[in-house]
C-alpha positions in Angstrom: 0.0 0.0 0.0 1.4 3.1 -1.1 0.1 6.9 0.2 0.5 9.8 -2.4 0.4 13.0 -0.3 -0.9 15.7 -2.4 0.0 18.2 0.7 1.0 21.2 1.3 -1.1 22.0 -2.0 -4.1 20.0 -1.8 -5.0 18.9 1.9 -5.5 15.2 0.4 -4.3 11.7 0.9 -5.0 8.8 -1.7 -3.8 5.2 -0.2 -3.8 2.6 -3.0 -5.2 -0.2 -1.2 -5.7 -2.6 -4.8 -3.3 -1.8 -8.1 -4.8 -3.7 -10.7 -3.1 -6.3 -12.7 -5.3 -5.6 -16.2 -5.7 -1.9 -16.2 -8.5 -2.9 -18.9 -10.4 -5.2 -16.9 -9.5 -5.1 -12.8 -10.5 -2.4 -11.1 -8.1 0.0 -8.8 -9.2 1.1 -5.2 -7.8 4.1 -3.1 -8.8 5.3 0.1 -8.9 9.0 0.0 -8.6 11.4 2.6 -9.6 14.9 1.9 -9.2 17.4 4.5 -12.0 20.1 5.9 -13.6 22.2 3.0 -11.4 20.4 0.0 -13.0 19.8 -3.1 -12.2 17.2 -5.4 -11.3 17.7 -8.8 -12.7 20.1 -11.4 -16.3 18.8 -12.8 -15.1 15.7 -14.9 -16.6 12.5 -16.3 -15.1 9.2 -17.3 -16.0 7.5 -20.9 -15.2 4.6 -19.8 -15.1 4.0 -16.3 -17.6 3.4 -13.7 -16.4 5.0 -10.4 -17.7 3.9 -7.2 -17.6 6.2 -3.7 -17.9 4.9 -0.2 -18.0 7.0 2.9 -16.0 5.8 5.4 -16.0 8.7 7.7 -17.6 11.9 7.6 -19.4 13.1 4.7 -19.7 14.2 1.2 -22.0 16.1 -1.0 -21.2 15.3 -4.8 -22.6 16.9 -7.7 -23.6 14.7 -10.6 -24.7 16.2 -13.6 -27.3 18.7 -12.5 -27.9 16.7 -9.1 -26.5 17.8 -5.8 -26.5 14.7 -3.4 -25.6 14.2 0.5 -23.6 10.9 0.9 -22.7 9.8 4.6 -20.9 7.8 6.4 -21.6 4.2 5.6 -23.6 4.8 2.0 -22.3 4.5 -1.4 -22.6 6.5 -4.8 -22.2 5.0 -7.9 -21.1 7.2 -11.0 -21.7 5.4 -14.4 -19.3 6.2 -17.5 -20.3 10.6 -19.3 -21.9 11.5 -16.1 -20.2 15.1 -15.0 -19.3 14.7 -11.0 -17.9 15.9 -8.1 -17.4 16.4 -4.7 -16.5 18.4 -2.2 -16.0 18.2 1.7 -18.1 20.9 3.5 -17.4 19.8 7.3 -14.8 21.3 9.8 -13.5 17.4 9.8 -11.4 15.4 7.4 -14.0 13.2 4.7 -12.7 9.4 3.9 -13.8 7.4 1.2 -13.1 4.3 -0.8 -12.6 4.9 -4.2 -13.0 2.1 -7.0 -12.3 2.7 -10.7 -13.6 0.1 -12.6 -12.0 -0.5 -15.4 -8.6 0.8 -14.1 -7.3 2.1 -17.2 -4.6 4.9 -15.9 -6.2 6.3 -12.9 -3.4 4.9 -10.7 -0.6 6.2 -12.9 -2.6 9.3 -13.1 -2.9 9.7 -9.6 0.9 8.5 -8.9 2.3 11.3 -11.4 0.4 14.0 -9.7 1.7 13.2 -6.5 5.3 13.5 -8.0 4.3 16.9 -9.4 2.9 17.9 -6.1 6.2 16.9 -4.3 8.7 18.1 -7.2 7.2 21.6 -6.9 5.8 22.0 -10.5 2.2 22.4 -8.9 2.1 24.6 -5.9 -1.5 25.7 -6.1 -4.9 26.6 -8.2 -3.9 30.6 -8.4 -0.9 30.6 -10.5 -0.7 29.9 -14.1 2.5 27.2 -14.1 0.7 25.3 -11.7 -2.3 25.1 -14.1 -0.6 24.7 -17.3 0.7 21.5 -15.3 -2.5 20.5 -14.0 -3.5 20.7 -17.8 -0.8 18.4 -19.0 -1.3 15.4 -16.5 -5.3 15.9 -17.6 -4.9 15.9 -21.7 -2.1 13.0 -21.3 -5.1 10.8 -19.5 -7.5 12.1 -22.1 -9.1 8.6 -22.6 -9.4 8.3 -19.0 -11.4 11.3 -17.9 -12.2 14.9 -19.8 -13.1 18.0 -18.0 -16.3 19.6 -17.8 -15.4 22.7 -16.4 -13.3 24.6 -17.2 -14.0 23.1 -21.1 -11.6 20.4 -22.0 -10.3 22.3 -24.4 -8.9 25.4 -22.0 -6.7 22.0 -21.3 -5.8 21.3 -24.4 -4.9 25.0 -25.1 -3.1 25.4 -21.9 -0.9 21.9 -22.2 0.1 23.2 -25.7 1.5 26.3 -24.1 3.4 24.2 -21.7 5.1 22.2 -24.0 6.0 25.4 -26.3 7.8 27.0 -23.2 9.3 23.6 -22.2 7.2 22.3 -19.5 7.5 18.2 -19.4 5.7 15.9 -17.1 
């Protein structure tokens, strides 16, 4: 079990309790921690992927699609492939959830080579462009794994062209 600590930047935690041996058929599970009034990533959905949330402590209101729904401790929320979610942590305590990916496809690599930017100092926050143009690149290079909703995918796709004209690499 490994823990990527997206910290200082992003008060979260993701523990990778199952890798999966066939990234297109297995599924991968994380436990994620996500500290008091954190949201999750920007309004997303997965072609491919069904994506499967269990509170284990605290809870979490996620936005699907047009839908706003409460999920506590002990219940579940399943997310089917093209449906925009989600979620954010609204309590004063830190939110923990199981998170399966089924199929795997790259979430894990994803996940691992954000951590690395996190810790290598190429993304220090939301409010400054390098950080974003970053942000962008990890998102377009997973492309078939997930495309943003908002802000458009293709502000990513703008922005990770940018990075690689001035020289930014993954």
């Amino acid at each position: 079990m490994d823990t990527l600590d997206f910290q200082p930047v992003i008060k979260t935690k993701a523990t990778v309790i199952k890798s999966a041996a066939d990234k297109k058929n297995d599924s991968v599970i994380m436990i994620a921690e996500i500290g008091p009034g954190v949201a999750g990533p920007p309004l997303h959905y997965h072609p491919s992927q069904h994506e499967t949330y269990e509170v284990l402590e605290g809870e979490a209101e996620f936005i699907l699609g047009n839908q706003t729904i409460m999920v506590r401790q002990g219940e579940k929320i399943e997310i089917p492939p093209n449906i925009p979610h989600t979620f954010i942590n609204r309590s004063n305590d830190w939110l923990k959830m199981r998170d399966t990916h089924l199929p795997a496809l790259t979430f894990e690599d994803m996940m691992r080579e954000l951590h690395q930017l996190v810790q290598g100092g190429k993304v220090t926050g939301f409010n400054n462009l390098k950080s974003l143009i970053y942000l962008s690149m990890l998102w377009v290079k997973h492309k078939e794994l997930q495309q943003s909703v908002s802000p458009p995918f293709f502000i990513m796709k703008g922005m990770n062209v940018i990075g690689r004209l001035i020289g930014y690499r993954l």
